[in-house]
N, C-alpha and C positions, 0 to 999 in steps of 0.2 A: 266405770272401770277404774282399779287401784292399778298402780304401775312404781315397780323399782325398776329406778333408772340409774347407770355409771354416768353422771355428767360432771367429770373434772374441773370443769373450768368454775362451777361453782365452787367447790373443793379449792381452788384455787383465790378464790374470794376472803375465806377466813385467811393467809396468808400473808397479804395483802393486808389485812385492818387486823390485827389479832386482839385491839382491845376490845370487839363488839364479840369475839369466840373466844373468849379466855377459855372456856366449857372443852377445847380441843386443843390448849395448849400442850398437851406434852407432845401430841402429832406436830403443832405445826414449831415446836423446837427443831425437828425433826425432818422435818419440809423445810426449814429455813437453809438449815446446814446440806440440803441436796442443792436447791438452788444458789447456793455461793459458789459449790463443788462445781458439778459437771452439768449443771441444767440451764444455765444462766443464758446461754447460746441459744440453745435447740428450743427453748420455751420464749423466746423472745416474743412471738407473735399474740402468745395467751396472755402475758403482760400487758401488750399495747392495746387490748381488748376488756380487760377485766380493769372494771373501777376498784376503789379502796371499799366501796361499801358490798364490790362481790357481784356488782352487778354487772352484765355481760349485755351488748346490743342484741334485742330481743328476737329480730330477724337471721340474726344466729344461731338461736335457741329452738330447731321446731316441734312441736307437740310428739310424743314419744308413737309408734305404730302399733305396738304392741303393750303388754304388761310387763314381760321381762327380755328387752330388748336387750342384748350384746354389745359390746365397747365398740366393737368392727361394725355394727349398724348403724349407730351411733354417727360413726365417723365416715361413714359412706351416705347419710341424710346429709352429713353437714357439706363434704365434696361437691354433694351435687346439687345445692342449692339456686335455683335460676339467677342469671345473671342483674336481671331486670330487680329481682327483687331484694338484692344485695345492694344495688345500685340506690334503689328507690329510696332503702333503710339509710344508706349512709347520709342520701341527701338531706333525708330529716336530723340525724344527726347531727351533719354541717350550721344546718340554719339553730340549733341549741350552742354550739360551741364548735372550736379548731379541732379536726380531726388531727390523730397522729398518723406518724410520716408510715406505718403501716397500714393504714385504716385506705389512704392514699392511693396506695399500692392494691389495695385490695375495689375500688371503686374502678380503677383504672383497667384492671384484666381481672376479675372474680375469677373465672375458671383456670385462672394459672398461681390465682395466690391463694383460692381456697385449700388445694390438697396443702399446701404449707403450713396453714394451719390446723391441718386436721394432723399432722405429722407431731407440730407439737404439742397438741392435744394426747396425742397418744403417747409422745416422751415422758410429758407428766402422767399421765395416766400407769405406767410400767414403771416407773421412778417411784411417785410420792402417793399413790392410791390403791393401786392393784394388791400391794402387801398386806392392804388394812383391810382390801372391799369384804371379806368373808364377815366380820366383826360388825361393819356398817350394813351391810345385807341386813344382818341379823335384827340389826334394831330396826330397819325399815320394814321386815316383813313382818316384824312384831307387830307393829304401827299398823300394815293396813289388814290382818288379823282381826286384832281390835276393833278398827273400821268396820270389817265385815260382818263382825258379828255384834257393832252397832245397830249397824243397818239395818240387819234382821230380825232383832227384836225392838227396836225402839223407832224403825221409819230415817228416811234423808233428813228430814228436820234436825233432829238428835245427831247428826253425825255434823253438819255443817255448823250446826247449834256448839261443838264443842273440838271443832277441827280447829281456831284460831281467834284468838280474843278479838282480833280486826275483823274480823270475815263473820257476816249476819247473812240470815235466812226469811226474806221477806214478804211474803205469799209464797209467790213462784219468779220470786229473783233473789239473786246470790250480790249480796252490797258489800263494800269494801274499803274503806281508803287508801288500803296498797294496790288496790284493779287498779288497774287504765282508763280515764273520763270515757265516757258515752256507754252503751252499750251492747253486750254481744247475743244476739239471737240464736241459741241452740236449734230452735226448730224442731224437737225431737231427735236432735244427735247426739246426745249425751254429751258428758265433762269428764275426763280426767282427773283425778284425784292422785298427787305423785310425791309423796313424802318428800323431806329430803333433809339429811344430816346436818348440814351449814348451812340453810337458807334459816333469817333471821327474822322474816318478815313473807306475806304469799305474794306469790308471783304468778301471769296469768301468761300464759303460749299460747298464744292465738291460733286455730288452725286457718290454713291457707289453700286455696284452688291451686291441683297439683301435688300436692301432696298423699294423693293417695285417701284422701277421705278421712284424715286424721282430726278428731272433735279436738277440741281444745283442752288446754289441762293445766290445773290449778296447782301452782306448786304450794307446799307449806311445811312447816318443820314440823317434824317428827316428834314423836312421843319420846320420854327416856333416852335424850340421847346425851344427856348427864352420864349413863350406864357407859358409854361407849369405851371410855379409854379407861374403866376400872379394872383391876390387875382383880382376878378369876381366883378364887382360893380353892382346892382340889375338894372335893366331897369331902363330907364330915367324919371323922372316922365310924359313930354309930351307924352312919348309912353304906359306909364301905365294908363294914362286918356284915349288915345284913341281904345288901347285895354280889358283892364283891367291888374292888375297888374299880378298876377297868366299869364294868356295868354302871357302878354309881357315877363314874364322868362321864357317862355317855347320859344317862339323866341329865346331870348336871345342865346339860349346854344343849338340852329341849326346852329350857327354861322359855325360848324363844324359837319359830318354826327353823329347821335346821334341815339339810338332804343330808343322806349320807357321805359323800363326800364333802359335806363341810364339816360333821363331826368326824370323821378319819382327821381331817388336816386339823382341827381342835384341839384331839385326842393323843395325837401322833400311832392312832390304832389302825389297824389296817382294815381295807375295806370289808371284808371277808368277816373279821370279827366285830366290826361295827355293826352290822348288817344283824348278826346271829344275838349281840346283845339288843336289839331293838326288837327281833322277833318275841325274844322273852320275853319282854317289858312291856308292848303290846298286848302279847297273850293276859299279862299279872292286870291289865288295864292301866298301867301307869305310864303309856303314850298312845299318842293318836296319829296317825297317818291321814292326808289328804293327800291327793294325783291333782298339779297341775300341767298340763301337756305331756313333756317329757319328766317332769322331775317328782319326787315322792317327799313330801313335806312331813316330821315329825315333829309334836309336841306335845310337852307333858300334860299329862290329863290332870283335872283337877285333885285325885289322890297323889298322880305324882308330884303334883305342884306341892300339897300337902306334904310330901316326905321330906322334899328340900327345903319347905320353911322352919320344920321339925328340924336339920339336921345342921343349919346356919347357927 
């Protein structure tokens, strides 16, 4: 299973070291100047959490339920995480080094300190992420795209074979030196595969008894996410003559799987005319449509991918 996830507190990691993300500095210019403003308070607890290298206590982190899980599910996993095992995390913690004076607090009553921190999770999250996530989506679902339709022509080998320069494919085990020593037993529960914009290095979520049967999942960075803070140049004018301009930015920004309401918010076009220029373009073969769940995924076909290298 591929899964895009909103997990802020990693997001929160490049902010924290900005010399290991330079790749996301104009965001986190931008992130800095929130947290001097008005964030400095209400985000206190994601601070006392997140190392400088991004990394977050992993027993805080649990393996995603779904593929495209919601910020509010997100933040009701982390709510309601067992006491015991909040507890049990910290104590290993403890014995590597001094907890801080939140970490503390959080050992002491989990169920009174966790929603606090699910609170500032969500302040940064509405502050310094939520404005970008449309942008970030896009290159994560570019990623497991890509993924999938490794998968299916070239086998898992090939996919793991080329998911991260650390991460090897050994018969039938998954080797690492950013895993966790020992090893983890799938048993036939499958792995998780969960791009991720800031993550610098993979990182493994162990699934846990209690959680709903959730398999474990492999975080790892993302493809193109160099792409991410580039300023978008409107279509070319020979492909706004031949389609009209409106149509040609709705191309444009299938470059990577897109729903209709993320190219309306793109475009600044309205739903209604988003909609009618993608039936065209469809119809001409120059995007593709896939249904996951609720939502309808558009991407340019390979002629359309064609026209926009023509017209760069």
């Amino acid at each position: 299973m591929n899964a895009v996830q909103p997990r802020p507190w990693r997001v929160r990691g490049a902010v924290a070291d900005p010399g290991r993300h330079a790749v996301h500095l104009p965001w986190i210019k931008q992130a800095l100047a929130l947290r001097q403003d008005r964030l400095a308070g209400r985000t206190a607890p994601l601070h006392a959490l997140v190392g400088r290298d991004g990394a977050v206590r992993s027993f805080l982190t649990p393996p995603p339920r779904c593929p495209l899980a919601e910020m509010e599910e997100e933040l009701a996993a982390l709510a309601a995480l067992p006491a015991e095992r909040v507890r049990a995390g910290l104590e290993a913690a403890a014995r590597r080094g001094a907890l801080t004076a939140f970490e503390q607090r959080l050992a002491e009553d989990p169920g009174r300190v966790l929603p606090e921190l699910a609170e500032a999770v969500l302040a940064w999250w509405r502050a310094g992420v939520r404005p970008h996530w449309p942008r970030i989506r896009a290159v994560l679902e570019a990623d497991v795209a890509y993924r999938t339709r490794q998968l299916a022509e070239d086998g898992i080998g090939e996919v793991f074979a080329h998911l991260h320069p650390a991460l090897h494919w050994r018969g039938d085990r998954l080797v690492s030196g950013d895993l966790p020593t020992g090893e983890l037993v799938l048993d036939g529960g499958g792995i998780t595969l969960a791009p991720s914009a800031f993550a610098v290095r993979c990182r493994l979520l162990a699934g846990q008894s209690g959680q709903g049967g959730a398999p474990p999942c492999a975080v790892y960075p993302s493809r193109a996410v160099g792409t991410l803070w580039e300023r978008r140049d409107a279509a070319g004018d020979g492909l706004a003559r031949l389609l009209g301009r409106s149509r040609a930015q709705v191309l444009t920004h299938t470059s990577s799987p897109s729903t209709t309401t993320r190219l309306a918010a793109r475009t600044g076009l309205s739903l209604g005319a988003v909609s009618q220029h993608l039936a065209v373009l469809r119809e001409a073969g120059l995007v593709t449509s896939h249904r996951y769940r609720r939502e309808v995924h558009y991407t340019a076909s390979d002629l359309g991918n064609a026209l926009l290298e023509r017209a760069r």
